[in-house]
Residue frames as qw, qx, qy, qz and C-alpha x, y, z in Angstrom:
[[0.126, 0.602, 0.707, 0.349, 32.32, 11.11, 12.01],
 [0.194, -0.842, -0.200, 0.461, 31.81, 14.38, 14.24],
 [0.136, -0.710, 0.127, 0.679, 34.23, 16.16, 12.50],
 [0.288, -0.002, 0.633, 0.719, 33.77, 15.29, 9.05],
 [0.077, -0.793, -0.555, -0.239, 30.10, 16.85, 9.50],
 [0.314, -0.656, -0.091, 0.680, 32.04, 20.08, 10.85],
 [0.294, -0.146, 0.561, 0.760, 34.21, 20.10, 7.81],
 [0.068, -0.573, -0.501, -0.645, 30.70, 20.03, 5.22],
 [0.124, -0.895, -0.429, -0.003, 28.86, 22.55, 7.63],
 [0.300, -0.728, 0.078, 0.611, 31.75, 24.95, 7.33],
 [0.222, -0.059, 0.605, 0.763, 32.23, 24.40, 3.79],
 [0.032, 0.708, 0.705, 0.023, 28.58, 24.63, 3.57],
 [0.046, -0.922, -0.362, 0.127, 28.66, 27.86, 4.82],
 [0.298, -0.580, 0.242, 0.718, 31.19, 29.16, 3.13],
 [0.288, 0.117, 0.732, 0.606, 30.25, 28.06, -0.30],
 [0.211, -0.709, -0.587, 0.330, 26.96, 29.90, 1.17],
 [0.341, -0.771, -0.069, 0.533, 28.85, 33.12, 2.11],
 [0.341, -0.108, 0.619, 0.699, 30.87, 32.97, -1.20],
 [0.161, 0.472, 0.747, 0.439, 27.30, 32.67, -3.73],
 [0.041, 0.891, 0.427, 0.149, 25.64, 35.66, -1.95],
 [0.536, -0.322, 0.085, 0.776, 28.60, 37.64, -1.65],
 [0.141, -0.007, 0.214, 0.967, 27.51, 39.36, -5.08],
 [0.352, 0.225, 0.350, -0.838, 24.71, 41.33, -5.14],
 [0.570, 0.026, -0.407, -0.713, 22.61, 40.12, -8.35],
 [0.473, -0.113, -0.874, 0.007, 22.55, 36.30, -6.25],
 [0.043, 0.072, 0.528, -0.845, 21.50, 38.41, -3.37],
 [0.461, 0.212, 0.075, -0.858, 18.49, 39.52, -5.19],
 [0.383, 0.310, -0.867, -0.075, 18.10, 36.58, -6.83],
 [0.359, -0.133, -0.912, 0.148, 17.28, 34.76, -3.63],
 [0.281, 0.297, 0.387, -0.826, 15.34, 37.26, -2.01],
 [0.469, 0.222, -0.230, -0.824, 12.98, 37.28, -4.96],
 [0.517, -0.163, -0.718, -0.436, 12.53, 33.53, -4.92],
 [0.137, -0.345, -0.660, 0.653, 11.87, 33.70, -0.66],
 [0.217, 0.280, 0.368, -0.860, 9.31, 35.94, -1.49],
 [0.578, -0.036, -0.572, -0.581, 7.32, 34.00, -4.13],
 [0.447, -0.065, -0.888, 0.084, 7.25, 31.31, -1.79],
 [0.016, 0.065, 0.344, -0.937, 6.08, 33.86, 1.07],
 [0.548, 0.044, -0.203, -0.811, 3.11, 34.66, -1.13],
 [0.544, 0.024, -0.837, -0.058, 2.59, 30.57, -1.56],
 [0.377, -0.230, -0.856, 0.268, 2.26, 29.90, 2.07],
 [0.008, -0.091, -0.504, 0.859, 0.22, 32.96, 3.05],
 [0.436, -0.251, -0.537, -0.677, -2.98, 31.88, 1.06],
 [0.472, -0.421, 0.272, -0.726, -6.13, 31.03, 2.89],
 [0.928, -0.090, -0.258, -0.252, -5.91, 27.64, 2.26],
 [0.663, 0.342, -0.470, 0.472, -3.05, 27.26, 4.05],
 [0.010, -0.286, 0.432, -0.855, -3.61, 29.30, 6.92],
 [0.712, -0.310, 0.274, -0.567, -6.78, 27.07, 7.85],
 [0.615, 0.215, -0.756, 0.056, -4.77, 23.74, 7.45],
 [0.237, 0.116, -0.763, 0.591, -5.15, 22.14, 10.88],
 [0.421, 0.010, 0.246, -0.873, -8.34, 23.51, 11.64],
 [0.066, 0.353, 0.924, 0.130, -11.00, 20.70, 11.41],
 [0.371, -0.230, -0.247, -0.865, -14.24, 21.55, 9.97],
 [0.680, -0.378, -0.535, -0.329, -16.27, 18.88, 12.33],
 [0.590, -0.649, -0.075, -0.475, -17.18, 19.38, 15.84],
 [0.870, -0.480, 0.113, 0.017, -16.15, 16.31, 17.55],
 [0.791, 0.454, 0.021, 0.409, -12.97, 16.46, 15.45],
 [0.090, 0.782, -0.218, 0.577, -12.24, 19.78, 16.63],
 [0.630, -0.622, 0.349, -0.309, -12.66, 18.90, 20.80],
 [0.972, -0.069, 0.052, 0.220, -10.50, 16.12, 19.67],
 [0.409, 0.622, -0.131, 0.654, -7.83, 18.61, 18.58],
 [0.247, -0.737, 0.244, -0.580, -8.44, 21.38, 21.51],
 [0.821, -0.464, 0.188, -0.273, -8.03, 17.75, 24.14],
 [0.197, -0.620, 0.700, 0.296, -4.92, 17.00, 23.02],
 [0.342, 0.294, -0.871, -0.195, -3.34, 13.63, 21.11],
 [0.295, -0.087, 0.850, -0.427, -4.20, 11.43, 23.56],
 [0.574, 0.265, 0.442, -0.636, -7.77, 11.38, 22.89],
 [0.710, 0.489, -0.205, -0.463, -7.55, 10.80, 19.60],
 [0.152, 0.300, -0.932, 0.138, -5.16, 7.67, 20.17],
 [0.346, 0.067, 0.814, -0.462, -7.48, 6.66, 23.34],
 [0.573, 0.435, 0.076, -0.690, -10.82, 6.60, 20.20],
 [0.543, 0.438, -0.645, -0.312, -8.98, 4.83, 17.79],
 [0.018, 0.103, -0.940, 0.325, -7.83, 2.16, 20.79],
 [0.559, 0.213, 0.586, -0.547, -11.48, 1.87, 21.44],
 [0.850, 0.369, -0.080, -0.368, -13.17, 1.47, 18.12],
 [0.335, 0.478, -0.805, 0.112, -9.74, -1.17, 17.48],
 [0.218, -0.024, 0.801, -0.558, -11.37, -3.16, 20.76],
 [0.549, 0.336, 0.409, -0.646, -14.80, -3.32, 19.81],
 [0.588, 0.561, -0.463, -0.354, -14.03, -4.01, 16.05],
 [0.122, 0.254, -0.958, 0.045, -12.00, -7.51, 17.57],
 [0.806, -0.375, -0.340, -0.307, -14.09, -10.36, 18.66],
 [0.311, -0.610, 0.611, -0.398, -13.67, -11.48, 21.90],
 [0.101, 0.347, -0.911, 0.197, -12.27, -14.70, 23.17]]
């Protein structure tokens, strides 16, 4: 199996090496890499990740964990007990 995933990542990149060989595919791809560029440098995008709520946030800045260990709690408290 190893080497028949050599074989397509060399043919890969040749077939690659071959399409931007001439210049108009050159430009071509450059021209759609830079629509996309524009795409991901909007502002909604660039505050993705960012929580807008307080305790959210110190849950972010305090790693995973916490937010695991929170869920495990309110999961506990939500059961009845024995």
């Amino acid at each position: 199996m190893g080497n028949f995933t050599k074989w397509v990542g060399v043919a890969g990149v040749v077939a690659g090496a071959a399409y931007l060989s001439k210049s108009g595919n050159r430009e071509k791809i450059k021209g759609q890499l830079d629509k996309a560029m524009k795409r991901l440098n909007t502002s909604y995008v660039k505050n993705l990740g960012k929580p807008l709520d307080i305790d959210d946030a110190q849950m972010v800045d305090e790693g995973a964990m916490t937010s695991v260990q929170y869920f495990n709690r309110l999961q506990d408290k939500s059961q009845p007990t024995s």
